[in-house]
C-alpha positions as CSV (number, residue, x, y, z in Angstrom):
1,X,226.2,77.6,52.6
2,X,227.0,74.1,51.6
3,X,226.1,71.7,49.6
4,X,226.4,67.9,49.7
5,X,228.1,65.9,46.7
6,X,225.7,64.1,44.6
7,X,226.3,60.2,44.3
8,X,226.7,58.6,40.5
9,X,223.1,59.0,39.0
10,X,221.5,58.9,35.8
11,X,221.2,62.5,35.8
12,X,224.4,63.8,37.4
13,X,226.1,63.0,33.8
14,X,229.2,62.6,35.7
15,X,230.9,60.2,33.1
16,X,230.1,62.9,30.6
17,X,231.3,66.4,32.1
18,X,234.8,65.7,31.2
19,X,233.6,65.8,27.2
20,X,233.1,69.7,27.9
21,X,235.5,70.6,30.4
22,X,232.6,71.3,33.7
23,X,233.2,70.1,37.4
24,X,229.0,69.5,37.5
25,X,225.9,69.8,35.7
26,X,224.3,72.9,37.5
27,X,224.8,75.1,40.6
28,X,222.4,74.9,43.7
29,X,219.9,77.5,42.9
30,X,218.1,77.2,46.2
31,X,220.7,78.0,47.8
32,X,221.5,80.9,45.8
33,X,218.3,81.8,46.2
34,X,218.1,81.4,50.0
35,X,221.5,83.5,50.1
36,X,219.6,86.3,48.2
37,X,216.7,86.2,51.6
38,X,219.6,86.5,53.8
39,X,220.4,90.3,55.5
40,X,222.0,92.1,53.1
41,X,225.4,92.6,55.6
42,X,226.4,89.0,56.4
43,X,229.4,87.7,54.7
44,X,228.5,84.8,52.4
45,X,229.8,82.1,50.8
46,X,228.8,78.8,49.1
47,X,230.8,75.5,49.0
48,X,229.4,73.0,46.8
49,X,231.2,69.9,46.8
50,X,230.1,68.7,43.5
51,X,232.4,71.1,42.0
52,X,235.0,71.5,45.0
53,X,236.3,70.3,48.8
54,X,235.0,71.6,52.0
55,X,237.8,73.1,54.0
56,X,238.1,73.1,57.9
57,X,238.9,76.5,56.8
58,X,235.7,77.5,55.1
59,X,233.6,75.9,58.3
60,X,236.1,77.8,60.9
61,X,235.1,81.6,59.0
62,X,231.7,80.9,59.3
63,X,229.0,81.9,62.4
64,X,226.4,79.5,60.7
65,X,226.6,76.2,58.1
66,X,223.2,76.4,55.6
67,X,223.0,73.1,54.4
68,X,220.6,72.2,51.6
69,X,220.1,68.7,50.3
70,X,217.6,66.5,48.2
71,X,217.4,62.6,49.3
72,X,220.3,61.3,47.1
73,X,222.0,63.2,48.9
74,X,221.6,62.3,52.4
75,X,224.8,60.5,53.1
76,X,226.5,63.6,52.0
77,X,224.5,66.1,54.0
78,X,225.2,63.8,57.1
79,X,229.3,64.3,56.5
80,X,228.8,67.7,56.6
81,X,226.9,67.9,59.5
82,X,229.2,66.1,61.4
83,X,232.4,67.8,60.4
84,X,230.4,71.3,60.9
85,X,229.6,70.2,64.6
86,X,233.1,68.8,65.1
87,X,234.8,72.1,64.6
88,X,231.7,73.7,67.1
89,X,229.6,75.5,63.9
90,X,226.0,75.9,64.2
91,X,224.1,73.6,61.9
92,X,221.0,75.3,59.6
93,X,219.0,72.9,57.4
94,X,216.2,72.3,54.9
95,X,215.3,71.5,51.8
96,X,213.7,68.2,49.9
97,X,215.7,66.2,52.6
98,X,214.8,67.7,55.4
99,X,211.3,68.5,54.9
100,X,210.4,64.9,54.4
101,X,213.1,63.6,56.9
102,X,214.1,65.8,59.7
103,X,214.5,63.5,62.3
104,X,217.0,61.4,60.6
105,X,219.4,63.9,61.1
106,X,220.9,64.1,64.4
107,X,223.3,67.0,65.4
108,X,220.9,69.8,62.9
109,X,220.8,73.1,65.5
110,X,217.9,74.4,63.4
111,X,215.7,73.4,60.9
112,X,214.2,76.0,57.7
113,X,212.0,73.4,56.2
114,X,209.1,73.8,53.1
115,X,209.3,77.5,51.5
116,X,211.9,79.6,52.5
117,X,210.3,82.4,51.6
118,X,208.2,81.9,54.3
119,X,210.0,80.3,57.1
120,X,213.4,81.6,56.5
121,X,212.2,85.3,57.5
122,X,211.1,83.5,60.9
123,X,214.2,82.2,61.7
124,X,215.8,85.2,61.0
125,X,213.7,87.2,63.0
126,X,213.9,84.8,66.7
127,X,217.5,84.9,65.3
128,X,217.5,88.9,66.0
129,X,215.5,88.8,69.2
130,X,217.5,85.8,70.6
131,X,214.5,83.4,70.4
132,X,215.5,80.6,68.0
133,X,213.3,77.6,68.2
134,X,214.6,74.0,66.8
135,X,212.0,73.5,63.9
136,X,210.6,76.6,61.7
137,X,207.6,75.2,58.9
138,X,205.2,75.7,57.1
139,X,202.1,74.9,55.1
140,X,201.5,78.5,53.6
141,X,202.4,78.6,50.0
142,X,204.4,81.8,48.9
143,X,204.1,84.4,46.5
144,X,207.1,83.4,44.3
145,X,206.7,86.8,42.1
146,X,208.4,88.3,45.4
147,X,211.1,85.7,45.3
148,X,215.0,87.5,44.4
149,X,217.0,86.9,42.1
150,X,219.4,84.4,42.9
151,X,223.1,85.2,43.8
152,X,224.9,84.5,40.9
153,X,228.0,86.2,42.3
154,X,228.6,83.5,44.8
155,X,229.6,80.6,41.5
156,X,232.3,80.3,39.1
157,X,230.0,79.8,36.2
158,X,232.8,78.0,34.5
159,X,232.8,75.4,37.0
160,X,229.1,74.5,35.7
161,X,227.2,73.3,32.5
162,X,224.1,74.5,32.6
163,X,222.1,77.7,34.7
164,X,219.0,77.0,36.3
165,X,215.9,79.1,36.7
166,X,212.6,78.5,38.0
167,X,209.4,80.0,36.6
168,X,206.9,78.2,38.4
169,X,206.3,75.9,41.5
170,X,203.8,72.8,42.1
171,X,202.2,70.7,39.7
172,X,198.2,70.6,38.6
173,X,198.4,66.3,38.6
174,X,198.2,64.1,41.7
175,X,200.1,61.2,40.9
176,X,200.1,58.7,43.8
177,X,204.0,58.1,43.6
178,X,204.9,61.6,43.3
179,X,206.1,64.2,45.9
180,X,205.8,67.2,44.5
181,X,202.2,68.1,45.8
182,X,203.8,67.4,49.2
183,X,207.0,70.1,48.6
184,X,205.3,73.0,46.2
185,X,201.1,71.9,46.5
186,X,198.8,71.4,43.5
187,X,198.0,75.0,42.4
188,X,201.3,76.2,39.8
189,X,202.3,79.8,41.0
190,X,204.4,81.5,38.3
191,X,206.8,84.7,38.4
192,X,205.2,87.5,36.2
193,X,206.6,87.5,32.4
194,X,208.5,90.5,33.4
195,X,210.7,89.2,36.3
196,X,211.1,86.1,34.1
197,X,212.7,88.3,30.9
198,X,215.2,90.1,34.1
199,X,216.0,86.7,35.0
200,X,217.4,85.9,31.6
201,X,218.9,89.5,31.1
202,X,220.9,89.2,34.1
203,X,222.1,85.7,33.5
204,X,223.1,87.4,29.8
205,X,224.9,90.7,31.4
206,X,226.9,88.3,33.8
207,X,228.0,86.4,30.6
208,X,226.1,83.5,30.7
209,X,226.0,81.8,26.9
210,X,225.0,78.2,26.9
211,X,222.0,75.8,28.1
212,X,219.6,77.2,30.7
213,X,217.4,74.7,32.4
214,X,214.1,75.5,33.5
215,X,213.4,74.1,36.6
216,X,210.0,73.9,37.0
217,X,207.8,70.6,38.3
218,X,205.5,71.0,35.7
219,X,206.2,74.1,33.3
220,X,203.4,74.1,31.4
221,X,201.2,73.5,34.9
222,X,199.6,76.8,34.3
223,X,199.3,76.9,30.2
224,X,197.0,80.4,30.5
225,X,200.4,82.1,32.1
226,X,203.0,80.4,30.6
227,X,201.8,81.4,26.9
228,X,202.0,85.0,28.0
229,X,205.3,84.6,29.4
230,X,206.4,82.6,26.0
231,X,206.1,85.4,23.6
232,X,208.2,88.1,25.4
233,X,210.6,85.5,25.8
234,X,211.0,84.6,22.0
235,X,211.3,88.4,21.7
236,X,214.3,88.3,23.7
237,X,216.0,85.3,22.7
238,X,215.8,86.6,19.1
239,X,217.0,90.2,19.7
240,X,219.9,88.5,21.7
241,X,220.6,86.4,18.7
242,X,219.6,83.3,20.9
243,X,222.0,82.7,23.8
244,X,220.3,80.2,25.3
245,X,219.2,76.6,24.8
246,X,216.3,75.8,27.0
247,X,215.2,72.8,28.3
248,X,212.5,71.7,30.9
249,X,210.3,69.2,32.4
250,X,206.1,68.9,31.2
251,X,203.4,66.8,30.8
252,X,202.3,64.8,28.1
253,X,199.3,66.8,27.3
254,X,202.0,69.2,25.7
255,X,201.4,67.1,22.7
256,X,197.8,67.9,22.3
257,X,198.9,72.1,21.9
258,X,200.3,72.8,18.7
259,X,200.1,77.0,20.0
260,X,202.2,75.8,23.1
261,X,204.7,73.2,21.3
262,X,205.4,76.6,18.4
263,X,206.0,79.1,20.9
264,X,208.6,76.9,23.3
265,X,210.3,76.0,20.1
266,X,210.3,79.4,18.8
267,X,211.8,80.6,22.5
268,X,214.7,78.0,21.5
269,X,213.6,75.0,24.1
270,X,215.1,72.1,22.3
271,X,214.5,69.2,24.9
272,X,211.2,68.6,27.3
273,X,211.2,65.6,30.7
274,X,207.8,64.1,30.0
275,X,207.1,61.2,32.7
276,X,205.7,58.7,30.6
277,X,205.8,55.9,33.1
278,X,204.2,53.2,31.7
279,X,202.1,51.5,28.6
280,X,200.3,49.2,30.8
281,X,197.3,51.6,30.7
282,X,196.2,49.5,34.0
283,X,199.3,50.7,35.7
284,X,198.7,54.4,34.7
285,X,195.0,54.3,36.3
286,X,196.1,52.7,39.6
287,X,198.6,55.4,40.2
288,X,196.4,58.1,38.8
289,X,198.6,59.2,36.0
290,X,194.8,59.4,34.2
291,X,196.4,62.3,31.8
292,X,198.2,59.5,30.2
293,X,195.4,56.9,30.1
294,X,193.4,56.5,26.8
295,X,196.1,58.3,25.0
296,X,198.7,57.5,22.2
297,X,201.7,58.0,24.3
298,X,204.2,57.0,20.9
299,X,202.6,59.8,19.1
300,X,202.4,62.4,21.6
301,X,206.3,62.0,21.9
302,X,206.4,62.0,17.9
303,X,204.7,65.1,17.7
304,X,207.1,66.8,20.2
305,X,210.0,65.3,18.6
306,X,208.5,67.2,15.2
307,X,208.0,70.4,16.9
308,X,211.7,70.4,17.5
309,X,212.0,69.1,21.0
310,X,213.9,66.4,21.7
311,X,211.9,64.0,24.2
312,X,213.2,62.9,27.6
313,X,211.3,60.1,29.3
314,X,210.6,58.9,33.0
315,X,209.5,55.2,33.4
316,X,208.7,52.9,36.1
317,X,208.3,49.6,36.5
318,X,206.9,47.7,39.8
319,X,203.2,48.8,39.8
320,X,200.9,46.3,41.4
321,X,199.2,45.7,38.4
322,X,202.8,45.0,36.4
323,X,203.0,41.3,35.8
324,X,206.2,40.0,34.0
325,X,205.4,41.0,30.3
326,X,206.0,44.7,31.7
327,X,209.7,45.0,30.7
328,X,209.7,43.5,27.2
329,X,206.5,45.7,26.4
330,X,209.0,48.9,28.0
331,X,211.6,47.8,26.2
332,X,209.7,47.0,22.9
333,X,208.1,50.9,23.9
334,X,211.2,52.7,24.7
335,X,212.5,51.5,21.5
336,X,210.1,52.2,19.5
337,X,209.0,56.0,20.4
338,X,212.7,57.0,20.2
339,X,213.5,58.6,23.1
340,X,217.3,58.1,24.0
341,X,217.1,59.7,27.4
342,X,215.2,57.1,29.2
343,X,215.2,56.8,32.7
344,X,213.8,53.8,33.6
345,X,213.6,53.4,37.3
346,X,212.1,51.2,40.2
347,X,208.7,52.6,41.8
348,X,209.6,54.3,44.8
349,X,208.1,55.1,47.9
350,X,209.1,58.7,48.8
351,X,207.9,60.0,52.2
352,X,205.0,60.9,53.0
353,X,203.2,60.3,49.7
354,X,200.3,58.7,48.8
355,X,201.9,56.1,47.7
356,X,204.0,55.9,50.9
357,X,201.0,56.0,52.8
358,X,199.0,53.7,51.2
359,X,202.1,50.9,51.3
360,X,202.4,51.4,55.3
361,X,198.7,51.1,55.8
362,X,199.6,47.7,53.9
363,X,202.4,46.5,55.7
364,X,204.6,46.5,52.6
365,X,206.7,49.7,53.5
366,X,210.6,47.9,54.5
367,X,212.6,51.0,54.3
368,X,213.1,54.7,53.8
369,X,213.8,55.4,50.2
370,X,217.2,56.4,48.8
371,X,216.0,59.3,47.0
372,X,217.0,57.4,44.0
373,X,215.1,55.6,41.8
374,X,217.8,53.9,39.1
375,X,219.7,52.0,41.8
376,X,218.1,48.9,41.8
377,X,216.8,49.0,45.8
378,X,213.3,48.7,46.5
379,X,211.8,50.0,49.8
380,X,208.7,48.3,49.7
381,X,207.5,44.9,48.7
382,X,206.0,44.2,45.2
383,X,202.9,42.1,44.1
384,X,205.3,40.5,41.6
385,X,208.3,39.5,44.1
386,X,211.4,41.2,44.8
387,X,213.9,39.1,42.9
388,X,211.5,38.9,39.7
389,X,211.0,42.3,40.1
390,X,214.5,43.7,40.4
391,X,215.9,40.9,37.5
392,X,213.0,42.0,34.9
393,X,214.5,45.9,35.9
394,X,218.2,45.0,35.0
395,X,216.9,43.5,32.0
396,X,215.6,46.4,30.7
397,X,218.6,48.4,31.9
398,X,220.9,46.3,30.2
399,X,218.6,46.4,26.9
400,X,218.2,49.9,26.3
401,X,221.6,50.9,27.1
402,X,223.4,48.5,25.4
403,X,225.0,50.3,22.4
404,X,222.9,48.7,19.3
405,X,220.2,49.6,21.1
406,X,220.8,52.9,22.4
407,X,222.4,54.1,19.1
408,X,218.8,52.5,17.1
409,X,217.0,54.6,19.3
410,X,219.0,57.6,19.0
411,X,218.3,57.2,15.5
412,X,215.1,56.6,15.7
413,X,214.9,59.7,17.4
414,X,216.8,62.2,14.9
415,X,214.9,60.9,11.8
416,X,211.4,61.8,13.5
417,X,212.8,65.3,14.6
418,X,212.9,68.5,13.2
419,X,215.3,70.9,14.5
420,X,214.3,74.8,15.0
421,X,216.9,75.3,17.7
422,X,219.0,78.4,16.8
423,X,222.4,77.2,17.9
424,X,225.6,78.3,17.4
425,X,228.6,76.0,17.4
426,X,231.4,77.1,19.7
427,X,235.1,76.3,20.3
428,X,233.8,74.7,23.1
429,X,231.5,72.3,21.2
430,X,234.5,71.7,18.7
431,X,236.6,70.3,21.6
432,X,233.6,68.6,23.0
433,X,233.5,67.1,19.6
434,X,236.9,66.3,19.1
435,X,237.3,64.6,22.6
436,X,234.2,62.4,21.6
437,X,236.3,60.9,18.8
438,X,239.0,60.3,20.7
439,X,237.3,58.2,23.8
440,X,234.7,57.1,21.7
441,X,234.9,57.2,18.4
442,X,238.5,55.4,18.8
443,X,238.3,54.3,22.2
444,X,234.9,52.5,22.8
445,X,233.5,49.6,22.1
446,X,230.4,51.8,20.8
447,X,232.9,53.0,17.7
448,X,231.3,51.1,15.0
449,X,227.5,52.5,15.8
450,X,229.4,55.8,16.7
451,X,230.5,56.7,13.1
452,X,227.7,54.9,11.7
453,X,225.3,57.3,13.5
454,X,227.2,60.4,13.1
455,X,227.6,59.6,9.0
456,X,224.1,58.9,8.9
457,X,223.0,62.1,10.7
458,X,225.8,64.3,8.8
459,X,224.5,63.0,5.0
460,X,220.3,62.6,6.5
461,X,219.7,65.3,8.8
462,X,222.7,67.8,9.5
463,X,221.3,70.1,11.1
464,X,220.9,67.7,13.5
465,X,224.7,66.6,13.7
466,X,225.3,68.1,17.0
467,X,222.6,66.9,19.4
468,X,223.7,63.5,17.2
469,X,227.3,64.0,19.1
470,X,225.6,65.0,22.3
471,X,223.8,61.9,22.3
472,X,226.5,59.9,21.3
473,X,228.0,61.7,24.7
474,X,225.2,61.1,27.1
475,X,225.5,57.6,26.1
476,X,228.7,56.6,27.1
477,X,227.5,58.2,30.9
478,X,224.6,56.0,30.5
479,X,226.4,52.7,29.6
480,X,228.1,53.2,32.9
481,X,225.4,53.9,35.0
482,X,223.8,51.0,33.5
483,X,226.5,48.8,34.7
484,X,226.5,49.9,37.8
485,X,223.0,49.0,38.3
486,X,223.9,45.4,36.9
487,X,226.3,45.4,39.4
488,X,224.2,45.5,42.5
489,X,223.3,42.2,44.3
């Protein structure tokens, strides 16, 4: 089971990983997950080349190649494939990439694609009777309270920095931009509260101490569920004298449920992925964000940031109805609501969304899309014009991530927020901490708003002094993604 190396994103934090000693962010759960619906007596292994080579070696010992991919990492996956049919393997694939995009890859034996938990035991069954067939899909939605538990046992969890689980699939919202509707459907199915808690208890027995990302699309898509889930889980975090830091991605309507926003504090989740988009509210009705529309976006993130979650943002820029004041007012918004974690990204066409759909029927569709939305391509053409478009973009890139900026708005941040995380400080954060001193405390041009910030935070707020340093660390990964978006013509 492979899978492909991720490119230089705003979210693979590669600049960053060598501040606390990880090869990669987090481990391919869906393929962990996919090797837990395999027969129980094949001989597994995973290869993913975030954290390691692919040997001729490891493709020689297997019968079959899985290969799993999302659309960044397409060029990847297509190595692979090659190698693997090189050395005469046989080629299974699916996932994000393939679902959407099958017949861009040539020299794929069979395709899983959508659910595994559905089409996977098909393949495995014409496998057994000799019967294979090239493509295996689906539209039926699974039962994910029957889905395993993933196999841990096939990671070095020191290789990684953070565990991911997933309580829920498919989002209540139908944004026209957005694929998820298209992978996981509109209804949120959730794991029972039960299977959840042995989720976290195994990832504790196997040793597991340190940030646990919740995966979801939407976690709080299905708010009756998830607030029976959340008090169990404050239960177990505090009679395992809180283990985990959780994080995950919402909506904004999170603000507007004090119940909600207690309980995921109280369960220790200490950062939330809002997609904020926009505050042309003209831009949020044309691609039905309408959750977002008629409401105080800069409060709703305050509020969060009060109930102890810190506030990551999605925005876009390149809606038909953005006209050139878009960037300053992002910039002038970003700045102001104080969230440091902003990625700010072109609006993409992903297959076979609305979106996408609506642009062909246009004729303004000019390319498949990279999966990547924060490298400066567009794959479709834009009331506003390409070049003003892309030149307003790395203006706002260069803006917010330039480091009086960045650090204001880090600061902005920490004065608005009130920490509840129970966290512990570890030798690991120590030498995190001492290694951000070194390369940018002495180092980096950022030194001077460095030490400003961390005396600041240290005198003002310290119990925020550590996500002040982990800030400080995100941001010298996000000066140099900014510059390699500057960089591209």
């Amino acid at each position: 089971m492979v899978y492909p190396r991720y490119p230089d994103t705003f979210w693979s934090f590669r600049y960053a990983l060598k501040f606390v000693s990880k090869k990669s962010v987090f481990p391919p759960l869906g393929l962990l997950t996919v090797a837990s619906l395999l027969p129980k007596g094949w001989n597994k292994k995973v290869v993913d080349l975030n954290v390691r080579n692919l040997k001729d070696e490891d493709i020689l010992w297997a019968d079959y190649v899985f290969v799993s991919a999302m659309m960044v990492q397409e060029k990847s996956a297509k190595e692979i494939i090659d190698r693997v049919k090189i050395l005469g393997k046989t080629v299974v694939a699916g996932g994000p990439a393939f679902t959407t995009g099958f017949d861009r890859f040539e020299n794929v034996d069979y395709f899983v694609l959508n659910e595994a938990e559905i089409t996977l035991p098909l393949f495995l069954k014409d496998l057994e009777e000799g019967n294979l067939k090239k493509i295996y899909t689906s539209t039926e939605r699974p039962d994910i309270t029957k889905t395993p538990i993933p196999s841990w046992n096939l990671i070095n969890f020191k290789d990684y920095l953070t565990m991911p689980v997933q309580y829920s699939r498919g989002c209540p919202y139908n944004c026209e931009f957005c694929d998820i509707i298209i992978m996981n459907g509109r209804i949120p199915r959730t794991k029972t509260k039960e299977q959840m808690i042995n989720e976290f208890q195994i990832l504790y027995d196997l040793g597991w101490r340190d940030s646990v990302f919740v995966v979801d699309d939407n976690f709080i898509g299905n708010k009756e569920n998830v607030k029976k889930l959340l008090p169990y889980l404050v239960r177990w975090q505090k009679k395992h004298k809180y283990p985990f830091k959780l994080f995950t991605e919402a909506s904004v309507n999170l603000s507007d449920d004090k119940e909600l926003m207690k309980l995921m504090s109280m369960a220790n989740f200490n950062k939330v992925f809002l997609g904020i988009e926009t505050p042309n509210p003209e831009s949020l009705r044309e691609c039905d964000k309408m959750l977002n529309v008629n409401k105080d976006l800069v409060e709703s993130v305050k509020t969060i940031q009060r109930n102890g979650m810190q506030v990551m943002g999605g925005f876009i820029v390149g809606f038909d109805n953005d006209n050139e004041t878009i960037f300053d007012s992002q910039i002038k918004f970003i700045q102001q609501i104080g969230v440091a974690t902003a990625m700010v990204g072109l609006l993409t066409a992903m297959p076979q969304t609305r979106l996408w759909h609506r642009l062909k029927k246009e004729g303004r569709l000019v390319k498949r899309s990279t999966g990547e939305n924060t490298d400066g391509s567009l794959n479709f053409i834009p009331k506003m014009g390409k070049e003003k478009l892309i030149n307003g973009y790395k203006q706002i890139i260069k803006t917010i991530y330039n480091n009086k900026n960045y650090y204001k708005r880090v600061w902005t941040f920490i004065k608005n927020y009130k920490p509840t995380v129970k966290s512990k400080i570890r030798i690991a954060d120590i030498g995190s901490f001492l290694k951000s001193i070194w390369f940018i405390g002495i180092l980096s041009k950022a030194r001077f708003y460095y030490w400003k910030l961390l005396i600041k935070t240290g005198i003002i707020k310290p119990k925020a002094f550590s996500i002040a340093v982990e800030l400080a660390i995100e941001g010298s990964h996000y000066e140099k993604v900014a510059r390699r978006v500057l960089s591209v013509n």
